[in-house]
PDB file of N, CA, C and O in Angstrom:
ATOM      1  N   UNK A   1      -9.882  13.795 -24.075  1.00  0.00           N
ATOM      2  CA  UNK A   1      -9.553  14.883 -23.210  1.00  0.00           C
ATOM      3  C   UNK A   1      -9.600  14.386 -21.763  1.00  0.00           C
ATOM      4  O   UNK A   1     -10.595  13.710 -21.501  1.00  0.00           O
ATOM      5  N   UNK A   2      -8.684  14.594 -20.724  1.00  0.00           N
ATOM      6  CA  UNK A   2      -8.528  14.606 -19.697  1.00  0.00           C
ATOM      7  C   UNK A   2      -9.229  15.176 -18.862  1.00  0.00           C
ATOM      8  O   UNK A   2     -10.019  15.849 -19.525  1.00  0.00           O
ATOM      9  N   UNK A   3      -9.393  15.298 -17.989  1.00  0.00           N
ATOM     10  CA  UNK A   3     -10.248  16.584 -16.399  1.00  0.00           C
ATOM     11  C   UNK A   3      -9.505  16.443 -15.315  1.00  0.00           C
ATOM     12  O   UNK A   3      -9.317  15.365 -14.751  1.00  0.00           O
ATOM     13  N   UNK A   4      -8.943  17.759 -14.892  1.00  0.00           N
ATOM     14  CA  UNK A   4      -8.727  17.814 -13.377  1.00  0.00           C
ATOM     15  C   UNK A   4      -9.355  18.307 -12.622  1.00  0.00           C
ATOM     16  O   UNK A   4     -10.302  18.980 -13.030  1.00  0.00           O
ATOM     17  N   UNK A   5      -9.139  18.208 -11.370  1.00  0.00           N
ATOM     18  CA  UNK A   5     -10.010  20.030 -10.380  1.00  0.00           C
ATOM     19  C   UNK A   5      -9.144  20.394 -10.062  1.00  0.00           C
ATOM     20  O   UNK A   5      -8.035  19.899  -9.863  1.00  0.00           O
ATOM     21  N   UNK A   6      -9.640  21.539  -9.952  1.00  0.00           N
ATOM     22  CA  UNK A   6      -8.651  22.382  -8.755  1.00  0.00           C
ATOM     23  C   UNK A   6      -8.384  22.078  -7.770  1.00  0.00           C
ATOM     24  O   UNK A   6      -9.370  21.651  -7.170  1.00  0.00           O
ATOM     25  N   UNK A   7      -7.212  22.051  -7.023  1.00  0.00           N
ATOM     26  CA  UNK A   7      -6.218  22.232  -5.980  1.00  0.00           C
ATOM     27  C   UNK A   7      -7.161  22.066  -4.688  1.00  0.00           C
ATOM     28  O   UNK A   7      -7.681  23.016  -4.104  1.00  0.00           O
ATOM     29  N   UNK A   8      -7.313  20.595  -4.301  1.00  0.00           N
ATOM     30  CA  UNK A   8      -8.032  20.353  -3.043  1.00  0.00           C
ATOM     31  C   UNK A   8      -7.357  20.807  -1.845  1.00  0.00           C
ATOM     32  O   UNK A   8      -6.142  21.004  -1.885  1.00  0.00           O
ATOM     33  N   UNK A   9      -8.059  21.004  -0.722  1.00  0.00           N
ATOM     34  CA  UNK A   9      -7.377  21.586   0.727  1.00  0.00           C
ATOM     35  C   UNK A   9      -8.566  20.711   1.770  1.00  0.00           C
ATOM     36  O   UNK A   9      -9.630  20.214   1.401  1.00  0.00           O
ATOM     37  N   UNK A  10      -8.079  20.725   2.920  1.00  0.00           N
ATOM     38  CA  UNK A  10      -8.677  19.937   3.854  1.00  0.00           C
ATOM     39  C   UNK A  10      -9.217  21.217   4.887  1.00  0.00           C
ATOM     40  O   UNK A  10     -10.091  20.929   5.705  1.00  0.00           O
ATOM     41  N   UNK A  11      -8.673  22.671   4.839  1.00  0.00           N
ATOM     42  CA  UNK A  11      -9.022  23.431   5.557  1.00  0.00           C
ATOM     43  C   UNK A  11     -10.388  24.238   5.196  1.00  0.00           C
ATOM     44  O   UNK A  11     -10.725  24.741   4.124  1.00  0.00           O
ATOM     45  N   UNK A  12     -11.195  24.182   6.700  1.00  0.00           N
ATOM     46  CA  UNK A  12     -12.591  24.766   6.372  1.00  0.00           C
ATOM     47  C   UNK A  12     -12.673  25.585   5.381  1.00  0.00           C
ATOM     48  O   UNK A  12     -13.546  25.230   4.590  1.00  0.00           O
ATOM     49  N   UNK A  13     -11.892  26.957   4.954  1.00  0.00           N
ATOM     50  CA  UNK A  13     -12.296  28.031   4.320  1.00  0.00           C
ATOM     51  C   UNK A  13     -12.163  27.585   2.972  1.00  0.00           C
ATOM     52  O   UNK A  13     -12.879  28.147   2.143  1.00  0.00           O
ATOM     53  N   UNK A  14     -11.132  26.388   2.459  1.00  0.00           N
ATOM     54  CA  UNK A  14     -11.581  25.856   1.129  1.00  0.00           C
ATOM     55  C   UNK A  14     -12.144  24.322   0.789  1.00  0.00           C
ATOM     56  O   UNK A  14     -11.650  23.504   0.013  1.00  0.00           O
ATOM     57  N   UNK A  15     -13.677  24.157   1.857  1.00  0.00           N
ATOM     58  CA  UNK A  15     -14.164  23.277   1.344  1.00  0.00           C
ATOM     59  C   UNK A  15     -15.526  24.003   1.312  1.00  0.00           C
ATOM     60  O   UNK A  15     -15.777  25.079   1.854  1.00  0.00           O
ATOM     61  N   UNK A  16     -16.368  23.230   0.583  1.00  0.00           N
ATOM     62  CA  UNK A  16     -17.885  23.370   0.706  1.00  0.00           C
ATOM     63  C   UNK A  16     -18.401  23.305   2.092  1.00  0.00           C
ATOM     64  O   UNK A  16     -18.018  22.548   2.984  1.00  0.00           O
ATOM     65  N   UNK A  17     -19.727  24.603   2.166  1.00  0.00           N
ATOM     66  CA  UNK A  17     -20.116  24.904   3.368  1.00  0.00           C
ATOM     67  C   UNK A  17     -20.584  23.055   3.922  1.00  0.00           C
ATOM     68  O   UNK A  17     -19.944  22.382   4.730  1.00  0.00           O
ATOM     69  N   UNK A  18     -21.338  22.803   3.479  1.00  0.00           N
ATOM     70  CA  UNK A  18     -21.730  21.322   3.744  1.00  0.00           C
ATOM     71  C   UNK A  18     -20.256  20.324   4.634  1.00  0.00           C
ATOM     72  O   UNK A  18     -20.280  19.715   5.703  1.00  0.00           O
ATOM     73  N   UNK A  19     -19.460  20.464   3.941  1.00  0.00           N
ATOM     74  CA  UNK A  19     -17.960  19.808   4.124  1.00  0.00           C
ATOM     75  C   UNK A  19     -17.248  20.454   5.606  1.00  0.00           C
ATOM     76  O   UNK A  19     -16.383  19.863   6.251  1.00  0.00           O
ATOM     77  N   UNK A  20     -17.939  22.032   6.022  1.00  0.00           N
ATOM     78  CA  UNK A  20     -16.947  22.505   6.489  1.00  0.00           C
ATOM     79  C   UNK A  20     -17.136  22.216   8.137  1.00  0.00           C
ATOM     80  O   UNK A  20     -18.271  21.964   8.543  1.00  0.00           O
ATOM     81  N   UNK A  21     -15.917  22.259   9.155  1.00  0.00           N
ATOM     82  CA  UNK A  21     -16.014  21.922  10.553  1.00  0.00           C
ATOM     83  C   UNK A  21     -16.288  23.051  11.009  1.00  0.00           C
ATOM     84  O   UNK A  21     -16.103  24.070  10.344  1.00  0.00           O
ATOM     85  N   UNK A  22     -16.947  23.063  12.653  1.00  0.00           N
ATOM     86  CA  UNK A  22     -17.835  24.002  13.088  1.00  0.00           C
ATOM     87  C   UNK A  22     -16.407  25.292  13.995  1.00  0.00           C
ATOM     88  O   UNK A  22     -16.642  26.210  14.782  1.00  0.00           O
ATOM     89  N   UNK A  23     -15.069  24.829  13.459  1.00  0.00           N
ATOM     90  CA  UNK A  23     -14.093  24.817  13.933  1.00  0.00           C
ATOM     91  C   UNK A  23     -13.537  26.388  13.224  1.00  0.00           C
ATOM     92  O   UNK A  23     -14.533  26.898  12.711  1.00  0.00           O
ATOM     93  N   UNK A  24     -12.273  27.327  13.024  1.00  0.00           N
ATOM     94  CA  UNK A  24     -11.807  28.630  12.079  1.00  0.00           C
ATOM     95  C   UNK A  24     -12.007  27.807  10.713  1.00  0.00           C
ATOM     96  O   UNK A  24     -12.295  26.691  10.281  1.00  0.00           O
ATOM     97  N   UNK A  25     -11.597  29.343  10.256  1.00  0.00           N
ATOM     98  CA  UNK A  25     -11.311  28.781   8.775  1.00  0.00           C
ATOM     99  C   UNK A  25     -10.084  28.140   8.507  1.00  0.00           C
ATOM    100  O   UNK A  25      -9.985  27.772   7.336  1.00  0.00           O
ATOM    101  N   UNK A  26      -9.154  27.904   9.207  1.00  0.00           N
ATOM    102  CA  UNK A  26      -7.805  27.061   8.905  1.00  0.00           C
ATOM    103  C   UNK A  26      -7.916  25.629   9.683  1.00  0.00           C
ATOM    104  O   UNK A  26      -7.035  24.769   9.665  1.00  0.00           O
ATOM    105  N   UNK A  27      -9.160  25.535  10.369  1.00  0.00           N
ATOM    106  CA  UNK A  27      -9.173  24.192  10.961  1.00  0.00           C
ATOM    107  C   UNK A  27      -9.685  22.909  10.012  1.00  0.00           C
ATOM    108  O   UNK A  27     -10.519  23.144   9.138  1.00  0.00           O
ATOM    109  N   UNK A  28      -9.421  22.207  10.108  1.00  0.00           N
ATOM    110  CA  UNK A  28     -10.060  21.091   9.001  1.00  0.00           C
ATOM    111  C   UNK A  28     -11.308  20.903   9.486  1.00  0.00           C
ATOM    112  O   UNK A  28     -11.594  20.907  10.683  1.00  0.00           O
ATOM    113  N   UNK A  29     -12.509  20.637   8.048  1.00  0.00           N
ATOM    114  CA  UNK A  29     -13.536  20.326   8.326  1.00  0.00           C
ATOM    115  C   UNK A  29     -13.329  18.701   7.889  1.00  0.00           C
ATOM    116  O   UNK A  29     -12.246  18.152   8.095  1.00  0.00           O
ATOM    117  N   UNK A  30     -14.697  17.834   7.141  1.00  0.00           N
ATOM    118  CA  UNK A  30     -14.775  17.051   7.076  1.00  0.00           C
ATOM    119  C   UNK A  30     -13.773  16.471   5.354  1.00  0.00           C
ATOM    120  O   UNK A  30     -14.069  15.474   4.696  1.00  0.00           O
ATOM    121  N   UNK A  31     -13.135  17.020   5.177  1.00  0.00           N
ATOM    122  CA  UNK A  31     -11.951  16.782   4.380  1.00  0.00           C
ATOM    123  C   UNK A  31     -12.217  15.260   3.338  1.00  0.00           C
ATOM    124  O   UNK A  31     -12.217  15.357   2.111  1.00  0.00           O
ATOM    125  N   UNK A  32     -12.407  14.052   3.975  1.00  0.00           N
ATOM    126  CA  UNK A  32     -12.864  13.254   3.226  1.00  0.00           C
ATOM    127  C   UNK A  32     -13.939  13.199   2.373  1.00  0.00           C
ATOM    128  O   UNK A  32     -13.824  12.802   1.213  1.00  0.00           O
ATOM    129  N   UNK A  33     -15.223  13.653   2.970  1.00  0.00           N
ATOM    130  CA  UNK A  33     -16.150  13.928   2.191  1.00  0.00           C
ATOM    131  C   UNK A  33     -15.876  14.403   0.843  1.00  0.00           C
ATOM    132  O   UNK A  33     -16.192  14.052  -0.294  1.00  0.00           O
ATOM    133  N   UNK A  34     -15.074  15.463   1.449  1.00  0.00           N
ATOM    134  CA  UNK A  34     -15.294  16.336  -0.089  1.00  0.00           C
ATOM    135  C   UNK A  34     -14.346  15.945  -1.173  1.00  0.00           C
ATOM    136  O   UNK A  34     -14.511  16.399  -2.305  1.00  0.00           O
ATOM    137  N   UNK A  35     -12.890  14.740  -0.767  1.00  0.00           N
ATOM    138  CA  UNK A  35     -12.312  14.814  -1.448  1.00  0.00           C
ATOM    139  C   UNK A  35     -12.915  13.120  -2.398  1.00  0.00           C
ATOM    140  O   UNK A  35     -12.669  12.703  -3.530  1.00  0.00           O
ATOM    141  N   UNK A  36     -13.534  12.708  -1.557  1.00  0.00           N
ATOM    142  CA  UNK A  36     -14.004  11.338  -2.176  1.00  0.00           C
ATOM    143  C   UNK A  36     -15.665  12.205  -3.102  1.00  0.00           C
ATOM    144  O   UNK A  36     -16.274  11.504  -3.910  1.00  0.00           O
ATOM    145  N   UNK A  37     -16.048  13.332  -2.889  1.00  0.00           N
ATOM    146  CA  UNK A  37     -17.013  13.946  -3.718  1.00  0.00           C
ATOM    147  C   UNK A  37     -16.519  14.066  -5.257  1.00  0.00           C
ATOM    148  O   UNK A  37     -17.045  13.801  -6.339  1.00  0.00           O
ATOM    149  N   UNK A  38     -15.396  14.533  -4.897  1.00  0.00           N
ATOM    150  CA  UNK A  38     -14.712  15.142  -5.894  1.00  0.00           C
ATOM    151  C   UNK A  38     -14.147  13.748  -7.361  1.00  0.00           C
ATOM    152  O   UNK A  38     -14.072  13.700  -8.589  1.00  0.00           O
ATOM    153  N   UNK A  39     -13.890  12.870  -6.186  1.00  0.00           N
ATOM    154  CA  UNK A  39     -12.957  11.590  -7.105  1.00  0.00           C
ATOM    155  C   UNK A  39     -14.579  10.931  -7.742  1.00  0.00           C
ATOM    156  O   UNK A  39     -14.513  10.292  -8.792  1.00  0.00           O
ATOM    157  N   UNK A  40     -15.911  11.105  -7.107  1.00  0.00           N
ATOM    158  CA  UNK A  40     -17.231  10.038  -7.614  1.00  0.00           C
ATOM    159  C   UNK A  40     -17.574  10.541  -8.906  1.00  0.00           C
ATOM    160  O   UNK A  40     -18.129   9.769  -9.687  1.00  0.00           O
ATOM    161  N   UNK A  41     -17.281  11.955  -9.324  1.00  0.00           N
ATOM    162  CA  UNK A  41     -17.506  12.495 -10.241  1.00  0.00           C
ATOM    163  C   UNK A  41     -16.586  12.071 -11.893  1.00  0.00           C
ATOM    164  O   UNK A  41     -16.733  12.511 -13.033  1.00  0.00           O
ATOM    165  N   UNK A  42     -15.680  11.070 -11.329  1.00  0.00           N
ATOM    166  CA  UNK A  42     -14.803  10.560 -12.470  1.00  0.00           C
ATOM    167  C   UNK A  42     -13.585  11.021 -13.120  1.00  0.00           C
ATOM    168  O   UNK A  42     -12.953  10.390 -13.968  1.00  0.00           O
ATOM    169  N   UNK A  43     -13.147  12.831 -12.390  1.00  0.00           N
ATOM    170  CA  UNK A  43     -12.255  13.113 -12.805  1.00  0.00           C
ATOM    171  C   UNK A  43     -11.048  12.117 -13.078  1.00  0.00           C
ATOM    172  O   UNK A  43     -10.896  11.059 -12.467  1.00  0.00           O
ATOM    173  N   UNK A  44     -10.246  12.572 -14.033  1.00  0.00           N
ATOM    174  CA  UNK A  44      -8.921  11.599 -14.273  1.00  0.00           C
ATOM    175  C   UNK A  44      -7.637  11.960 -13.412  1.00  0.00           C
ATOM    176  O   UNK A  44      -6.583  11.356 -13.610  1.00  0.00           O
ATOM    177  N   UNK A  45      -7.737  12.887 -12.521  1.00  0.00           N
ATOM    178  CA  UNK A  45      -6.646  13.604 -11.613  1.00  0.00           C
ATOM    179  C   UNK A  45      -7.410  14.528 -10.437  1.00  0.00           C
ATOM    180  O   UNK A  45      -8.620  14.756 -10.423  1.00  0.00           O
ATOM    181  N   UNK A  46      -6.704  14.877  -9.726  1.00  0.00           N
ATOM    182  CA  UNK A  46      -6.908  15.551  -8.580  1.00  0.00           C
ATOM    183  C   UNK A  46      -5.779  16.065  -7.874  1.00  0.00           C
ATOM    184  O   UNK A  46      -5.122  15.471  -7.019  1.00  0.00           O
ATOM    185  N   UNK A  47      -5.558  17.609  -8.453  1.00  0.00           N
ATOM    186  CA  UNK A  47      -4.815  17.960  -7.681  1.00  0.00           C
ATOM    187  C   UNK A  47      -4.679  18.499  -6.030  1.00  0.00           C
ATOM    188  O   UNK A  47      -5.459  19.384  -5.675  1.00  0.00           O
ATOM    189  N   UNK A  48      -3.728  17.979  -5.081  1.00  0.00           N
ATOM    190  CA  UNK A  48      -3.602  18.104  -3.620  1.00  0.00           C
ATOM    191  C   UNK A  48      -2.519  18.916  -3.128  1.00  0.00           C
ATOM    192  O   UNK A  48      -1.494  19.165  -3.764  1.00  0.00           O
ATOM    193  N   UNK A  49      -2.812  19.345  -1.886  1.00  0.00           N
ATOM    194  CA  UNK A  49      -1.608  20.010  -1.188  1.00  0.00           C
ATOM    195  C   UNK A  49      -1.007  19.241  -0.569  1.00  0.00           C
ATOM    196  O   UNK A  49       0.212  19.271  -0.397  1.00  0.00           O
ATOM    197  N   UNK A  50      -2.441  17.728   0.231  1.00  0.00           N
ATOM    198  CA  UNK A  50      -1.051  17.301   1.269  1.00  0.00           C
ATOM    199  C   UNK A  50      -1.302  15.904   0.668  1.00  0.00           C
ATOM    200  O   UNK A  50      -1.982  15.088   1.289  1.00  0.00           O
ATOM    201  N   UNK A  51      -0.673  15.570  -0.737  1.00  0.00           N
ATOM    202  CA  UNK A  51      -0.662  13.845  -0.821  1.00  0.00           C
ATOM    203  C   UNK A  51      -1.139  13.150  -0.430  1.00  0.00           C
ATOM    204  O   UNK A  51      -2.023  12.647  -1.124  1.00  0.00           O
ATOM    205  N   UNK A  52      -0.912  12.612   0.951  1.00  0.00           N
ATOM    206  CA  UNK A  52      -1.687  11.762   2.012  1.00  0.00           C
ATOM    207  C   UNK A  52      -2.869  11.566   1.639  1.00  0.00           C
ATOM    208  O   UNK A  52      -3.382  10.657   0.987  1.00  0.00           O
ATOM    209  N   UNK A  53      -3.295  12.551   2.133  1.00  0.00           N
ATOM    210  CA  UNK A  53      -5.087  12.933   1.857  1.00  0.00           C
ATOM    211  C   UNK A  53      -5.409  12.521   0.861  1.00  0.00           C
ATOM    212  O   UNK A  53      -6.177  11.561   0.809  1.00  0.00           O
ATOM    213  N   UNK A  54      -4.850  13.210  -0.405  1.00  0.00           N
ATOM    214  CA  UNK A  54      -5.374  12.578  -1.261  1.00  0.00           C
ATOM    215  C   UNK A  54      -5.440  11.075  -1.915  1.00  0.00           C
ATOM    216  O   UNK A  54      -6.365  10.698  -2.635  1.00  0.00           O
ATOM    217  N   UNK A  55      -4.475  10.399  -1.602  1.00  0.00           N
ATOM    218  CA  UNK A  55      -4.114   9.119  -1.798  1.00  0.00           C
ATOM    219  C   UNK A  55      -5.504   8.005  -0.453  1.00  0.00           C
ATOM    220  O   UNK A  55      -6.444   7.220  -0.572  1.00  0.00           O
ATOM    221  N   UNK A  56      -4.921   8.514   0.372  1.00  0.00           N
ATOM    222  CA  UNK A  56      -6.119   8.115   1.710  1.00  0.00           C
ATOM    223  C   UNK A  56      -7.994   7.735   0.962  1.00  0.00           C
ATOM    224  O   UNK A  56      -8.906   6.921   1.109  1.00  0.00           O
ATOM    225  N   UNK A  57      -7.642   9.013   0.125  1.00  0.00           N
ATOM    226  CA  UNK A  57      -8.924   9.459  -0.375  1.00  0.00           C
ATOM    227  C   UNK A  57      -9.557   8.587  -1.358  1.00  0.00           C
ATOM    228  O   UNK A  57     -10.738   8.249  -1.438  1.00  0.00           O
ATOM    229  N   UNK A  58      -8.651   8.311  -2.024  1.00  0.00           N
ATOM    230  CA  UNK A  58      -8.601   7.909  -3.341  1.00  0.00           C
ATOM    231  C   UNK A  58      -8.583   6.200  -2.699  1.00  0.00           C
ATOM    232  O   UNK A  58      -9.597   5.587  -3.034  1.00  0.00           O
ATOM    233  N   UNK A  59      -7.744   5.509  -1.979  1.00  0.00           N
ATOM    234  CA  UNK A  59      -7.970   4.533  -1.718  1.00  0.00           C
ATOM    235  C   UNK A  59      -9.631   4.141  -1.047  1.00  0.00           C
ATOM    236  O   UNK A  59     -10.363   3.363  -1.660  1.00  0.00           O
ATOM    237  N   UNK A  60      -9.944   4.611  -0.102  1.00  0.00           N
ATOM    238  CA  UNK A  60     -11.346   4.833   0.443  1.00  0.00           C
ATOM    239  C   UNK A  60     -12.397   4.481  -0.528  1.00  0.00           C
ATOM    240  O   UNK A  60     -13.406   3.800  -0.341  1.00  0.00           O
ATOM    241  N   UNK A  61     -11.751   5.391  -2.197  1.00  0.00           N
ATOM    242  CA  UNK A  61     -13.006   5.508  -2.907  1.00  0.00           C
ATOM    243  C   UNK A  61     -12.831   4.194  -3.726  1.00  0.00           C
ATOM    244  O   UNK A  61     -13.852   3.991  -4.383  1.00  0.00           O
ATOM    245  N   UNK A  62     -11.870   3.218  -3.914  1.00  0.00           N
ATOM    246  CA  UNK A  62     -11.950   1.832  -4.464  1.00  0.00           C
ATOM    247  C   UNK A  62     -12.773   1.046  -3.780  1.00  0.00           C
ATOM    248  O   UNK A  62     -12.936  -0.125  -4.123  1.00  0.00           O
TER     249      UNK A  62
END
């Protein structure tokens, strides 16, 4: 069996309070954190809104 997560975002209102910038809720918080949180856990996918990021992310975490 496979695992994904849900649909990562870089904007404060959908990351973890820990993750989030002191900035609105549409401003980016700390975006890497949470998306290299997400990849340590071993999922086999990760779905993204903005590619980049996630790829960025994903390289970081090699």
């Amino acid at each position: 069996m496979l695992a994904f997560t849900w649909t990562l975002r870089p904007e404060n209102r959908f990351l973890a309070p820990a993750h989030r910038g002191s900035g609105s809720k549409a401003d980016w918080g700390d975006w890497m954190a949470e998306y290299r949180a997400a990849i340590a856990t071993g999922v086999d996918g990760i779905f993204v809104d903005h590619p980049d990021l996630g790829v960025a992310a994903r390289e970081r975490a090699e």
